[in-house]
C-alpha positions in Angstrom: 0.0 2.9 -85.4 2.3 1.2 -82.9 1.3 0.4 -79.6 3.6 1.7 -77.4 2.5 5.0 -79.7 -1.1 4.7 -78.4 -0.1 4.4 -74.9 2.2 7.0 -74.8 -1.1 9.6 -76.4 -3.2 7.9 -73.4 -1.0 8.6 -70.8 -0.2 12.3 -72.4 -3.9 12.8 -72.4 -4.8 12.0 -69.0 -1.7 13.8 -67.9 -3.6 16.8 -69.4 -6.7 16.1 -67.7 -5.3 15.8 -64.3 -3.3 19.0 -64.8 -6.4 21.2 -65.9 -8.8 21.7 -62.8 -12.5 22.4 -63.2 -13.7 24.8 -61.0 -17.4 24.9 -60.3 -18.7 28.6 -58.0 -22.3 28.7 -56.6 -23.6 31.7 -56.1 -22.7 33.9 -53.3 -24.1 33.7 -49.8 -26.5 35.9 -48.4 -28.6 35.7 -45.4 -32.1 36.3 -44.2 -34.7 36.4 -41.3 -35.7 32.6 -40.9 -37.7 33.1 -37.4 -39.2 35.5 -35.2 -41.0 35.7 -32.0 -42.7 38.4 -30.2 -42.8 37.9 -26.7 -45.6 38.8 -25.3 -47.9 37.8 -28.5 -49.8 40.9 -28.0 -48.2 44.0 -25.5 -50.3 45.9 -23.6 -49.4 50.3 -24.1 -46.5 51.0 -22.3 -44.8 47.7 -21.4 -41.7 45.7 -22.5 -41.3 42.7 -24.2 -38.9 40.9 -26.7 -38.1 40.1 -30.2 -36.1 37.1 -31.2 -35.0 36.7 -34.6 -33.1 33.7 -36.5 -30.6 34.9 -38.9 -29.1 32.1 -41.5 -27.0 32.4 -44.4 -29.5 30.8 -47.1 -26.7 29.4 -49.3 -26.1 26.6 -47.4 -24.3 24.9 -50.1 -22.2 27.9 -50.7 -18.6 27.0 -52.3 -16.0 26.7 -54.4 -15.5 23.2 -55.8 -11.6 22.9 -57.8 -11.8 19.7 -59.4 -8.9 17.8 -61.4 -8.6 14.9 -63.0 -11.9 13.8 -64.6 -12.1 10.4 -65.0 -15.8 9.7 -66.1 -18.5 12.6 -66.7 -19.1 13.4 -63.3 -16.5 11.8 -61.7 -12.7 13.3 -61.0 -9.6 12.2 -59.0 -9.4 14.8 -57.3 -12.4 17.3 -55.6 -10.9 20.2 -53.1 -14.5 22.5 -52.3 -14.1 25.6 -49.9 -16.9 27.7 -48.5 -17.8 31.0 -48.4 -19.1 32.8 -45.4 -21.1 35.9 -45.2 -19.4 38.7 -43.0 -21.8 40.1 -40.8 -21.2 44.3 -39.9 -24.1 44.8 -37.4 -27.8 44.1 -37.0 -30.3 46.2 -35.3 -33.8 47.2 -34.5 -35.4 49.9 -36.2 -38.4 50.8 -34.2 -40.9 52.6 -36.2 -43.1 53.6 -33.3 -41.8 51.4 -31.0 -39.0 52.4 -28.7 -35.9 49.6 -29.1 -34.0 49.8 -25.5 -31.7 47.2 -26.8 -28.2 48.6 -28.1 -27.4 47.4 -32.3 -25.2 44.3 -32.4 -22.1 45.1 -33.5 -19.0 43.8 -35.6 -21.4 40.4 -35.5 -18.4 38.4 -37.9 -19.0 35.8 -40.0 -21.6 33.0 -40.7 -20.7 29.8 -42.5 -23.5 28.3 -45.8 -26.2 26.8 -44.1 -25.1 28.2 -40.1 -28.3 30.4 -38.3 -27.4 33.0 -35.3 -30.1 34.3 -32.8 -30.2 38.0 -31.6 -32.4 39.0 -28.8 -33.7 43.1 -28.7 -35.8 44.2 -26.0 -38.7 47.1 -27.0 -41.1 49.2 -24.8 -44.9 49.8 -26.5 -46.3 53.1 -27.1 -49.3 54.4 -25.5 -51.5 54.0 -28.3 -53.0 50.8 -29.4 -52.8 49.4 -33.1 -50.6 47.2 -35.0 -46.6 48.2 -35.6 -43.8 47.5 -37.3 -40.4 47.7 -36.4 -37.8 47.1 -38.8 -34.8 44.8 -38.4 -31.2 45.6 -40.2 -28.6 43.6 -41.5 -25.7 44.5 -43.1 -23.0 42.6 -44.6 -19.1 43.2 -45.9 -19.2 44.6 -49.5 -22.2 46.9 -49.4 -25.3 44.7 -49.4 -28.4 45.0 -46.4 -31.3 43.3 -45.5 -34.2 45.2 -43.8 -37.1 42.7 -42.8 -40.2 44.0 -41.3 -41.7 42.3 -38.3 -45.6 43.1 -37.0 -45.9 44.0 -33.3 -49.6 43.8 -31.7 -50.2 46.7 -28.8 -53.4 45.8 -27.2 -55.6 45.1 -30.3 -58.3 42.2 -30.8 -57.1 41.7 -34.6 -54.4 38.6 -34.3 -52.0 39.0 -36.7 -53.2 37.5 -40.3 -51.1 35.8 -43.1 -49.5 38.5 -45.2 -46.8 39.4 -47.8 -43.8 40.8 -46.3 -41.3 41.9 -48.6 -37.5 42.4 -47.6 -35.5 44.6 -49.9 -31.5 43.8 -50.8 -29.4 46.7 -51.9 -25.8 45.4 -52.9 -22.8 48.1 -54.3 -19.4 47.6 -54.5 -17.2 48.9 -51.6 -16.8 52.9 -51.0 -17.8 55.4 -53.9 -16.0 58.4 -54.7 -18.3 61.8 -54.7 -19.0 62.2 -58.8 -18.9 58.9 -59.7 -21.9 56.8 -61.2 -22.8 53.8 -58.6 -24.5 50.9 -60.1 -26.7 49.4 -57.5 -28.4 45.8 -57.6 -31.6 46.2 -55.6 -33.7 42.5 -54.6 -36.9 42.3 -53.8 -37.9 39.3 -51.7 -41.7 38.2 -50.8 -40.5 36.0 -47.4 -44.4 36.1 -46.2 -47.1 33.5 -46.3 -49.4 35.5 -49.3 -48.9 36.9 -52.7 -47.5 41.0 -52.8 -49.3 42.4 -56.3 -48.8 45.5 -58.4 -45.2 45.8 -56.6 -44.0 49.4 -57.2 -40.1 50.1 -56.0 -39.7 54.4 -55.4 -36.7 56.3 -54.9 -37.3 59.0 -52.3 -36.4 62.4 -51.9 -34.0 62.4 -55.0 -31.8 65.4 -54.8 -29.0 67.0 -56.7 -26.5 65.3 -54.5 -27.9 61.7 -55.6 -30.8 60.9 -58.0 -31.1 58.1 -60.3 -29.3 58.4 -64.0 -33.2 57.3 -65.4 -36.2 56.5 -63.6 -37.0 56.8 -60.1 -39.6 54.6 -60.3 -39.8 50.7 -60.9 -42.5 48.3 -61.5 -42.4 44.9 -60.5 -45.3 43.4 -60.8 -46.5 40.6 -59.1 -44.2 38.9 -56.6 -45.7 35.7 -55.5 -44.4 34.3 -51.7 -40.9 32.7 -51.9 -39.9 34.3 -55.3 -38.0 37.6 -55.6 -37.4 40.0 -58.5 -34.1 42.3 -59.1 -34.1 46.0 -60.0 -30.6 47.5 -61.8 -30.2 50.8 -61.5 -27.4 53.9 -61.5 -27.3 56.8 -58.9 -25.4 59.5 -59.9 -23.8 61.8 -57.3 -22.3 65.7 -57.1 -18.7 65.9 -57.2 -19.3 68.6 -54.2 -21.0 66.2 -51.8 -19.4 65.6 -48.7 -18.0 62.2 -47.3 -19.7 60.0 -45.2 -22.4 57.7 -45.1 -25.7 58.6 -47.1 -28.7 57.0 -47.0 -31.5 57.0 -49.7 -34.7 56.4 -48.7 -36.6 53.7 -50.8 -40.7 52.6 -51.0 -41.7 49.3 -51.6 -45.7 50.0 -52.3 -47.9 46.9 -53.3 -51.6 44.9 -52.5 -51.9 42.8 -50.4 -54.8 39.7 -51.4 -57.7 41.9 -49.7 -56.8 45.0 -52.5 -55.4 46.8 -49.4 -53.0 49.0 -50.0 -49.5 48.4 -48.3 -46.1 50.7 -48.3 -43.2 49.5 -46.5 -39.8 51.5 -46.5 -35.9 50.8 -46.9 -33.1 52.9 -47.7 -29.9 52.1 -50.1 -26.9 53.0 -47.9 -23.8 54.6 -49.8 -20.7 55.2 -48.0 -18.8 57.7 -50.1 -14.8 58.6 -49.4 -13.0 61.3 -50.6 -10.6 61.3 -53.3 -8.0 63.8 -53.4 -6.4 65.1 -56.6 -3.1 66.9 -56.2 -1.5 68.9 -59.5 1.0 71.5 -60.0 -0.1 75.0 -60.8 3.6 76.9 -60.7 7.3 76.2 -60.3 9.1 79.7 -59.5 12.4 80.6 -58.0 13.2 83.5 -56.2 15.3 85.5 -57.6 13.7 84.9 -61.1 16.6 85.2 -63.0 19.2 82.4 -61.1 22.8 83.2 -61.5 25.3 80.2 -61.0 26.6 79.9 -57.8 24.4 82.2 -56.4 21.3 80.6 -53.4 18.3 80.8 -54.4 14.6 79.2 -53.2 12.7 77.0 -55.3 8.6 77.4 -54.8 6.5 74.2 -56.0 2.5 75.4 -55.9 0.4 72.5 -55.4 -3.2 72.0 -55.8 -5.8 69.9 -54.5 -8.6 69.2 -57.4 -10.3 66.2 -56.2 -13.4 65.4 -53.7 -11.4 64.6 -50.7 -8.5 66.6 -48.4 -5.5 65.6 -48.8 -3.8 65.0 -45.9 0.1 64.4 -44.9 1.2 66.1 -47.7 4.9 66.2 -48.5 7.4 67.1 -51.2 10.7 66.4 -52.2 13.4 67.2 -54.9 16.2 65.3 -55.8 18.3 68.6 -57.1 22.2 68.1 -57.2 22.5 71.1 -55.1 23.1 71.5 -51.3 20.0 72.9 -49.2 16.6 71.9 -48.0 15.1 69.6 -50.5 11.7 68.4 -48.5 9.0 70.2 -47.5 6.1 69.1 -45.1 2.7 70.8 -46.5 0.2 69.3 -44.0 -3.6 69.4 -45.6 -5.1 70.5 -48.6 -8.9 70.9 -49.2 -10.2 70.4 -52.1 -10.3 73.4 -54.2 -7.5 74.9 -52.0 -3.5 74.9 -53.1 -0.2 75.3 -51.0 3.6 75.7 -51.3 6.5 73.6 -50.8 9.5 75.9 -50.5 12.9 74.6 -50.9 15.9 76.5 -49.7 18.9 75.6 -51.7 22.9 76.8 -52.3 23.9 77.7 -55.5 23.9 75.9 -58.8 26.2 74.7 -61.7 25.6 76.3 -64.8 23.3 74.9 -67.6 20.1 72.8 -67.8 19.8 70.7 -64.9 17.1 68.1 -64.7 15.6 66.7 -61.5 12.3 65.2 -60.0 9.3 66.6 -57.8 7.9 64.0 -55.4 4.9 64.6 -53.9 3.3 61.9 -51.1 0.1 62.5 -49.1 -3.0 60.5 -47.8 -6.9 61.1 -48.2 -10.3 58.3 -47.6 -8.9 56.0 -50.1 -5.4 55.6 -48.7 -1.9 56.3 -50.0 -0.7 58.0 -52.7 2.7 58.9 -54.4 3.0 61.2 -57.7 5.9 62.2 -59.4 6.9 64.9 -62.0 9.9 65.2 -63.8 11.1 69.4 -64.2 14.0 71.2 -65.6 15.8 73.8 -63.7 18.2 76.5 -66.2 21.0 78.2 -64.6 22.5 80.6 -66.7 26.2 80.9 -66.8 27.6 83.8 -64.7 28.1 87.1 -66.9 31.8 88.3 -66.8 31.5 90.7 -69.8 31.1 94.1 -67.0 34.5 92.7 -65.5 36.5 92.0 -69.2 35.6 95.7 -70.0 36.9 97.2 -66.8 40.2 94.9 -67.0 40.1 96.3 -70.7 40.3 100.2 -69.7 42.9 99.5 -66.9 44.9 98.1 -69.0 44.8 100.5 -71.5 45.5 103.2 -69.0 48.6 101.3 -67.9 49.7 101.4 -71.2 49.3 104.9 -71.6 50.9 106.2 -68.9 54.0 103.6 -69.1 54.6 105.3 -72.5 54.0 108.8 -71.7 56.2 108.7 -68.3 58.6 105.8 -68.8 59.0 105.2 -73.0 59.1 109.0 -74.3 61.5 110.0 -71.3 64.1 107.2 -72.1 63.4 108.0 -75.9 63.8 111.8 -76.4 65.1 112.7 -72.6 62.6 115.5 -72.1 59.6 113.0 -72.0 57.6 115.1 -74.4 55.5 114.8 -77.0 56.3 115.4 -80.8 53.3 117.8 -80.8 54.2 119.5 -77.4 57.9 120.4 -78.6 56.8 121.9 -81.9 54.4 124.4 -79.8 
């Protein structure tokens, strides 16, 4: 083999290895509760005090690495990395006995790999003394929350003791339509100091609006501190529910390293939009029998099938006929159905094809359907008008030749029978 040959495959092949990128992705961000304080350590019955959490994104090397032109094994011409933030909807205080006078954060934004925020709630302690625990929420763009317990002492002797404390992840995909199956991803995470055992995961009050496809029950097992485990499961939900946001109530039940028994709760929060599904039922005209050139009004029935109202609703035709060819329908509720009436002029004669447009908006945004119809015009019947010109013409005839032919013919303008008689 030649040389210059050689060189030429060389060069062609690093060409080819700078041209293809490698693109390495690392899991997606999430974040967690990294610090709290309760300020006083111990409140005395109806007083104030503070909570202070630390919020960080735990994916602090979060990314996407694009990298072209490998020179070596692990080393390339060329390394662009970009990271991924975590989009933080709100956070708040759930007080679970203890009143929150603090309002939720709201539209919080997002939080870079590695980056930690600090959020501040103020609380008021009941009258009665023991050991609470008020519940901190965090949720994030595309369906996933965070609910982290955090123990609050009201005037007891007890100090608060090393324990599991176990912070449940729900994560969906965006908005769910009412009927659909939703698969959720549920993770369970021990961030306390001791081991959670027998870990049992409960869907509460299941209903016929939304229950579980199997089980409503999960065990976990064991879930030693700093590990996690992951439960995969499908809710199914009634095509008849409403819209809006539901929450599911979820127990997290295990022992703690005394045998004591704890139960701590969460819910999976499902926001479900309505879809709306529009159809034709009839296409009538009125008169029901058109005659060409002749107005008539065209009557499109439309029906909403679907889970959500329809709203904006409007129809057009695109009929090669003078008139009113859109119609403004307004809303449709599910189950429901309404007209578009369309006042026209008079039609050609013969098989006329056209198109029905139909535009409208519901929870999932907008929408545009189209159907193509025929419309049949008959051609106007003259036959009642050739059989009247028929008989006046025949009567012409007659008397032409009774009064004008026999008289010029036979001068007395009778007939041959009549001058016999």
């Amino acid at each position: 083999m030649k040389v210059s040959t050689v060189i030429i495959f060389i060069a062609a092949f690093v060409a080819l290895a700078l041209a293809v990128p490698a693109v390495q992705a690392i899991d997606p961000p999430s974040v967690t509760i990294t610090d709290y304080t309760v300020s006083p350590s111990v409140l005395l019955p109806d007083s104030q005090g503070t909570i202070t959490i630390t919020v960080k994104n735990t994916a602090s090397t979060s990314s996407i690495s694009e990298k072209s032109g490998q020179l070596s094994t692990d080393v390339y011409a060329l390394v662009k990395t970009t990271d991924t933030s975590v989009n933080i909807e709100n956070v708040q205080l759930e007080g679970n006995g203890i009143k929150v006078v603090s309002d939720k954060f709201a539209r919080v934004g997002a939080i870079g790999p590695g980056q930690s925020l600090t959020f501040k709630f103020t609380i008021e302690s009941p009258h009665a003394s023991g050991m609470y625990y008020p519940e901190v929420w965090i949720d994030t763009t595309g369906g996933k929350s965070t609910r982290y317990p955090i123990p609050v002492n009201v005037n007891t002797a007890l100090g608060i003791q090393k324990t599991a404390i176990l912070i449940m992840d729900s994560t969906l995909t965006g908005s769910q339509n009412p009927g659909d199956e939703i698969p959720v991803t549920i993770l369970v995470t021990n961030s306390g100091q001791m081991m959670a055992d027998d870990v049992t995961l409960k869907i509460e009050n299941v209903t016929s609006m939304v229950a579980p496809k199997n089980t409503d029950l999960y065990h976990l097992g064991m879930i030693p501190a700093g590990e996690q485990r992951s439960v995969n499961l499908v809710l199914l939900s009634d095509k008849k529910m409403n819209a809006g946001l539901v929450k599911i109530p979820v127990s997290l039940r295990y022992n703690g390293m005394d045998g004591s028994a704890q139960t701590q709760f969460s819910n999976i929060d499902i926001l479900f939009k309505g879809k709306a599904e529009l159809g034709f039922v009839t296409v009538d005209t009125s008169p029901s029998r058109l005659t060409e050139g002749t107005p008539f009004d065209l009557t499109v029935r439309i029906e909403n099938t679907g889970t959500g109202e329809a709203k904006q609703v409007s129809a057009t035709i695109d009929l090669p006929v003078e008139g009113k060819k859109e119609a403004f329908i307004g809303k449709i509720k599910p189950g429901n159905d309404a007209p578009a009436i369309f006042l026209l002029e008079g039609a050609k004669a013969g098989t006329i094809p056209y198109t029905i447009t139909i535009k409208y908006t519901d929870d999932m945004g907008e929408h545009t359907m189209t159907r193509q119809m025929n419309l049949r015009v008959p051609p106007t019947d003259n036959s009642g008008l050739l059989l009247f010109g028929l008989i006046v013409l025949v009567l012409i005839a007659f008397l032409g030749y009774r009064y004008w032919y026999l008289p010029k013919v036979n001068g007395d303008g009778k007939f041959s029978w009549e001058r016999k008689s």
